[in-house]
N, C-alpha and C positions, 0 to 999 in steps of 0.2 A: 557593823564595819565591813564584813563579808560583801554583804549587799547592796552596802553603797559603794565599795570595791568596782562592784562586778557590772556595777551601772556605769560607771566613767568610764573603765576600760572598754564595754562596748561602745558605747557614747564616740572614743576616741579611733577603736577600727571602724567606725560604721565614719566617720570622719577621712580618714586614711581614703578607704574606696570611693569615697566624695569626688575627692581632689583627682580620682585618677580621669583624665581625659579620652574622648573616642578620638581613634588616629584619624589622621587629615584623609586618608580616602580607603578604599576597602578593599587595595591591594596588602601582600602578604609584608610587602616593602615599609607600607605604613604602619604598620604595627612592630614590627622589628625596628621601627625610630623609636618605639616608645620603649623598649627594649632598658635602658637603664631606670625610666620611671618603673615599671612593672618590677623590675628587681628589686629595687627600693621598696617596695610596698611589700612584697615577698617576704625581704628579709625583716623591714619593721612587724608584719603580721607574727610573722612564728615566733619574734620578741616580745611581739606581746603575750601572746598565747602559751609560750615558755613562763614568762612570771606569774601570768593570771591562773597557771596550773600549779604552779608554786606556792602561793598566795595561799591557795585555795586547800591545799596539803599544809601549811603552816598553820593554817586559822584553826585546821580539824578539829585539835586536843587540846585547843586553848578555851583555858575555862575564868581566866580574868584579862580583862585589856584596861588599861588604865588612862591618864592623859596623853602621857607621853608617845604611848603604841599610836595612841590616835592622831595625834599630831604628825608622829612620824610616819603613818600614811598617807597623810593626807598631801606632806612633803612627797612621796613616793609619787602620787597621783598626779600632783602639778606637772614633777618630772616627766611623768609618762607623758600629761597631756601634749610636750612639745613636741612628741615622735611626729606628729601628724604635718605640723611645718616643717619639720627638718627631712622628713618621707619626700615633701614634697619640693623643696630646694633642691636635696642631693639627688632626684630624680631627672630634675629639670639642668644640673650642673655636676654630676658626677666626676668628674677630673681637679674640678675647681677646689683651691685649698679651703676657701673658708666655710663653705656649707658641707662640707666631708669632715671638717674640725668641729662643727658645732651639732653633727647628724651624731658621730662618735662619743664626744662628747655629752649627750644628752643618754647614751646609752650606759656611759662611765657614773652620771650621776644616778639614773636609776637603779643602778648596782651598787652603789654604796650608800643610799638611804632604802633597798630593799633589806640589804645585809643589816644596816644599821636597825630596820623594825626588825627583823629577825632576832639582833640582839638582844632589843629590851624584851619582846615577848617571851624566849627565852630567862630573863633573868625573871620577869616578873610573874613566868609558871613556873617555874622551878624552887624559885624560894632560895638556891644556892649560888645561882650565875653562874654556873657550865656553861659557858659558852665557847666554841672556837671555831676559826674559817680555817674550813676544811683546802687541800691542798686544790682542787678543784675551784674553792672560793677563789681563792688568792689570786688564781690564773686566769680566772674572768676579772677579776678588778684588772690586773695588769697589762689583760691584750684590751680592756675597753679603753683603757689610762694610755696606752703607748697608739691604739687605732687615734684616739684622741688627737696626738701631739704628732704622731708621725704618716696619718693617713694619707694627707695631703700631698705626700709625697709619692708615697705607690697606691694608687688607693684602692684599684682591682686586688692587691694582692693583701692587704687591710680590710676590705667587704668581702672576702674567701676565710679570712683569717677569726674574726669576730663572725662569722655565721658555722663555723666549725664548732667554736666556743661555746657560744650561743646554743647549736644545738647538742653539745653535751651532755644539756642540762636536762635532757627531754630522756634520759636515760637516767635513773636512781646508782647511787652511789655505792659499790662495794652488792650489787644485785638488792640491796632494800633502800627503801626511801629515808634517807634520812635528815629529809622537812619535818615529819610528822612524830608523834610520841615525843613529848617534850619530857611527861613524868616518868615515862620509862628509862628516857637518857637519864634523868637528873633524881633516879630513883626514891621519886615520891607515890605515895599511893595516890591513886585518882580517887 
């Protein structure tokens, strides 16, 4: 699962850097047009890079995956695949409501089918369902849920607002990681 994980998610930034365009001429001026695409791809990059180091701390101490995990990765992996169009929409229309609603959007669903395999993997190494989203969970559903619905409106201060979030995550919770040690939360012996 790991490694077929870790094949798409390249597969989809090696995609991303595809899409990015050489500026129209090889003044400073042309490259600063491209100034909203490159941010776009910035900010999809370290979202991706954020989950795929998550992923990859989740899988650690899992020692059963069942249908369901697999499935619900594979939902997770679809999600991700769209970053690559929506990188390259809200690059090319950055102000425009509808591809800032569907770039956001598509970040909202990656986080609630990551959270979502999160869960089952949890219940299904545990044996007991400890499960809970932590106060940090809740506030990236809710600024990817509101960047979603209300981007379109401000949307410089909505792509500020989700890459704050965003890189939250690239920082462990409470000084330890707490992705990883499933049996230890849910004190079973390994």
């Amino acid at each position: 699962m790991e490694a077929f994980s870790d094949g798409v998610l390249a597969i989809i930034i090696t995609i991303m850097i595809l899409e990015l365009k050489m500026p129209g001429g090889s003044g400073v001026e042309d490259l600063l047009a491209l100034g909203p695409t490159i941010l776009a791809y910035v900010l999809s990059f370290f979202f991706i890079a954020i989950y795929w180091v998550n992923h990859h701390l989740i899988l650690h101490d899992v020692t059963n995956v069942n249908r369901k995990i697999l499935w619900c990765n594979i939902g997770w992996l679809f999600v991700m695949s769209f970053i690559p169009f929506g990188t390259a929409w809200v690059g090319s229309y950055p102000d425009s409501w509808t591809p800032v609603t569907l770039y956001f959007a598509d970040m909202f669903l990656a986080c609630i089918t990551f959270h979502l395999m999160y869960y089952l993997i949890a219940c299904e190494n545990c044996n007991n369902g400890r499960f809970r989203l932590t106060p940090r969970s809740i506030i990236s559903i809710l600024t990817y849920f509101l960047a979603m619905l209300l981007g379109g409106i401000n949307p410089p201060a909505a792509y500020v607002v989700v890459a704050v979030v965003s890189a939250w995550w690239i920082f462990p919770e409470n000084g330890k990681d707490e992705t990883a040690g499933f049996c230890e939360r849910c004190q079973v012996g390994k």
